[in-house]
NUDRENPA-962797 format. One line per field, with one value per residue: x, y, z of N, C-alpha, C in turn; residue number from 1; residue in one letter. Coordinates in steps of 0.02 Angstrom, whole numbers. Layout:
<drenfis>
nX	(X; ...) $
nY	(Y; ...) $
nZ	(Z; ...) $
caX	(X; ...) $
caY	(Y; ...) $
caZ	(Z; ...) $
cX	(X; ...) $
cY	(Y; ...) $
cZ	(Z; ...) $
num	(NUM; ...) $
residuo	(A; ...) $
</drenfis>
This chain:
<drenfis>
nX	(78; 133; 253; 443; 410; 422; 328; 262; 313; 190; 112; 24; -76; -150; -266; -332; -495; -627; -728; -706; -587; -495; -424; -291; -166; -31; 59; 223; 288; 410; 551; 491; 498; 650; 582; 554; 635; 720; 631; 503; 352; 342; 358; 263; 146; 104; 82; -15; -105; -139; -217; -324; -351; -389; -504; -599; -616; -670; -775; -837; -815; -833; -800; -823; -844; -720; -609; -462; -375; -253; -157; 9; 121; 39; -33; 73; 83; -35; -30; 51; -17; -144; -71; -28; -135; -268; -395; -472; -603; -632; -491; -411; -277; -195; -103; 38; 212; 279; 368; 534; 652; 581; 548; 639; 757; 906; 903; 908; 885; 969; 1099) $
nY	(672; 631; 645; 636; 576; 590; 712; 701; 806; 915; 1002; 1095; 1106; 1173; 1147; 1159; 1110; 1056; 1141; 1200; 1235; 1149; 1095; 1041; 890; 853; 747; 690; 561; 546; 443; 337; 232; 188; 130; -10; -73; -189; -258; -288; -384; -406; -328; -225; -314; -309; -213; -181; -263; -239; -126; -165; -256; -125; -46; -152; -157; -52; -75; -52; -123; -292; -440; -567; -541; -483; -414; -405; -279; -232; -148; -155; -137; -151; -243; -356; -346; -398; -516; -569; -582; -654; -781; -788; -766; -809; -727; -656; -635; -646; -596; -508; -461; -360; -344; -383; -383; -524; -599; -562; -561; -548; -452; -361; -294; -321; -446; -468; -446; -354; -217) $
nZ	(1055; 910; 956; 901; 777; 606; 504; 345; 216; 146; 16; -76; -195; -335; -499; -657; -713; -838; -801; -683; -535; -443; -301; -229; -136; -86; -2; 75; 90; 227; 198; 145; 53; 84; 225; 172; 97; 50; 96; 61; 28; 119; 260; 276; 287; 427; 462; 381; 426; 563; 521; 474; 583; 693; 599; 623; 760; 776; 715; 583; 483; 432; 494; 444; 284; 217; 87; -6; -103; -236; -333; -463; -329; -255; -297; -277; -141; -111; -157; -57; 30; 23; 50; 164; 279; 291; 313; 209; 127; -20; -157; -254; -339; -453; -575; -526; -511; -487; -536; -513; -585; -742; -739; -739; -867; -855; -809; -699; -521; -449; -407) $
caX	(59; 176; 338; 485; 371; 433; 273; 298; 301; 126; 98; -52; -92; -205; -259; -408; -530; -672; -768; -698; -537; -491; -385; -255; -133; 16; 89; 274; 305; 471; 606; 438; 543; 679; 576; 523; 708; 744; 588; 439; 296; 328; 354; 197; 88; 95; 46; -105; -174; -138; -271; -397; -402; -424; -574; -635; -622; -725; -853; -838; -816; -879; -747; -829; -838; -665; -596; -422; -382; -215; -121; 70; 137; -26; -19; 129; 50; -99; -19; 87; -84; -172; -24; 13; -179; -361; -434; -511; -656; -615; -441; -386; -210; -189; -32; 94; 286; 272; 426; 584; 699; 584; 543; 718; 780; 945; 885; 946; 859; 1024; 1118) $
caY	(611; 633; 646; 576; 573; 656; 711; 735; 882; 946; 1025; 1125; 1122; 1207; 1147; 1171; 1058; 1103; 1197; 1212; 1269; 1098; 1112; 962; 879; 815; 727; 661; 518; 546; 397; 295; 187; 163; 88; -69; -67; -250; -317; -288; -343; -414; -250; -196; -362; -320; -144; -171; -301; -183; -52; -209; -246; -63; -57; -212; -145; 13; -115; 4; -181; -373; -482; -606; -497; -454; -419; -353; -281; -216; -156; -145; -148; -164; -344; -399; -355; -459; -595; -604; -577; -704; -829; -794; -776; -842; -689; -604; -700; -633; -553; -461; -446; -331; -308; -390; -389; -584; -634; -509; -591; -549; -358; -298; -282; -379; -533; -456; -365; -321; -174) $
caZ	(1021; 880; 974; 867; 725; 547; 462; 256; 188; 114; -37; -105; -285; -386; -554; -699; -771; -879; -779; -611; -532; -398; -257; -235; -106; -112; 47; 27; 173; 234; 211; 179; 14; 104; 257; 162; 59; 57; 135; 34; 45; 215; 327; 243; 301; 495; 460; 363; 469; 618; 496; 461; 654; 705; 593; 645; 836; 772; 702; 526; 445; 445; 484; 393; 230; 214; 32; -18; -201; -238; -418; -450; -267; -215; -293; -246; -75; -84; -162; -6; 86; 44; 42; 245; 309; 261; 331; 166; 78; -99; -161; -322; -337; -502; -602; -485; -522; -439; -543; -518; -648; -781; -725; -779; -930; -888; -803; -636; -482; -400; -437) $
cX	(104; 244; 371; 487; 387; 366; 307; 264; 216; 136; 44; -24; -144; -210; -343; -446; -597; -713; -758; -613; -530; -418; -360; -191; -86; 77; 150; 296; 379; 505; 571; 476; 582; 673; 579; 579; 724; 697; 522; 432; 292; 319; 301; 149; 53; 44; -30; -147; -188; -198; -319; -420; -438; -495; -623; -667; -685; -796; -898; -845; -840; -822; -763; -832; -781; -631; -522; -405; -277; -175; -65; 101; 109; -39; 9; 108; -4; -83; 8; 18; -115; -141; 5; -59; -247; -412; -496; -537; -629; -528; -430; -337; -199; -119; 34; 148; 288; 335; 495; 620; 689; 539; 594; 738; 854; 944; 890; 910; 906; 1063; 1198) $
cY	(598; 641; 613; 541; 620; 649; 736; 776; 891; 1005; 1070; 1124; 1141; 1200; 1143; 1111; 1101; 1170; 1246; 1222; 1202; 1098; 1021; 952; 833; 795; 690; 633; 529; 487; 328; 217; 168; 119; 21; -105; -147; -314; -287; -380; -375; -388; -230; -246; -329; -246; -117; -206; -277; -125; -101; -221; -185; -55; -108; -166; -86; 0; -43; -56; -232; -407; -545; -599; -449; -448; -387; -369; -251; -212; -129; -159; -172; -251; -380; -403; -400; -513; -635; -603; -633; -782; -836; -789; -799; -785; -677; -683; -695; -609; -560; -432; -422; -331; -328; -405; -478; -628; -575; -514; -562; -458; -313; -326; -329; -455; -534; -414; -337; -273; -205) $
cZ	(961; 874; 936; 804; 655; 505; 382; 243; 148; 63; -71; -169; -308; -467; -578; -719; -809; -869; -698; -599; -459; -390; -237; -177; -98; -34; 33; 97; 172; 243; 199; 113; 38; 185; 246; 106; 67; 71; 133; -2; 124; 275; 318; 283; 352; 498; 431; 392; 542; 619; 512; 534; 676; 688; 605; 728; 826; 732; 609; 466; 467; 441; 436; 326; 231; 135; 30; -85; -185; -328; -392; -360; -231; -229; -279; -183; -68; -105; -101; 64; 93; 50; 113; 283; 250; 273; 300; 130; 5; -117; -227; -330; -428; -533; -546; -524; -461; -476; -570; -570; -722; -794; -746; -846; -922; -842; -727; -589; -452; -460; -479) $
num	(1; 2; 3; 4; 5; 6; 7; 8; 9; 10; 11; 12; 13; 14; 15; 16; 17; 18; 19; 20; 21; 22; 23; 24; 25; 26; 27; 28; 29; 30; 31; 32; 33; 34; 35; 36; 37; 38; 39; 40; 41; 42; 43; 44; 45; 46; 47; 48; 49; 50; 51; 52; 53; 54; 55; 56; 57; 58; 59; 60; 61; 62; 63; 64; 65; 66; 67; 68; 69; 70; 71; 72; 73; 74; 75; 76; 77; 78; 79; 80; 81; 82; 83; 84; 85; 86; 87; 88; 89; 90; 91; 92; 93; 94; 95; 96; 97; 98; 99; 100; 101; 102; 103; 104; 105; 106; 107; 108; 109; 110; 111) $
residuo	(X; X; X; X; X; X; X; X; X; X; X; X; X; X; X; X; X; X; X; X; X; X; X; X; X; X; X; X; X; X; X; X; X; X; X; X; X; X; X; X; X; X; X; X; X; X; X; X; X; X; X; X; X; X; X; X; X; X; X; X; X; X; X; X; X; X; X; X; X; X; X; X; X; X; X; X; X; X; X; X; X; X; X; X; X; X; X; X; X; X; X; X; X; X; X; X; X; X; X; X; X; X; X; X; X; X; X; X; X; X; X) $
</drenfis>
């Protein structure tokens, strides 16, 4: 089922908090920045509405009660979400970078 497939590397971590000793994981997608390298948040759309059907099909959700939230990337994603379907009743696009020009420091997103 995973033929062809690079899984990312895994990690274990182990760290303290007050009272307890919590065990942590750290998955690192292989090549997964340079999939969407030019063509964010559009490569991204097909793939999450590919997740939202799935759970639809497994009846885990309400198609009519559909919501999507998103911060930093995650906004720029839903801005382009709800700007290409009607699907989601509500949406919460957090912290989006929605104007490149004024994200860099010299006026420029190209290298």
């Amino acid at each position: 089922m995973l033929h062809g497939v690079t899984l990312g590397e895994v990690e274990e971590i182990w760290y303290g908090s007050d009272q307890f000793r919590i065990q942590g994981w750290i998955v690192k997608p292989p090549e997964f920045a340079n999939a969407i390298n030019h063509d964010y948040p559009g490569a991204d759309m097909p793939d999450l509405m590919r997740g939202v059907d799935e759970m639809l099909s497994r009846g885990y959700i309400d198609q009519d009660n559909l919501f999507v939230y998103g911060c930093s990337g995650g906004g720029i994603l839903t801005t382009y979400i709800v700007g290409n379907t009607d699907r989601f009743t509500a949406a919460s696009a957090n912290c989006p970078i929605v104007n490149w020009m004024s994200a860099t420091p010299t006026g420029s997103a190209g290298p």
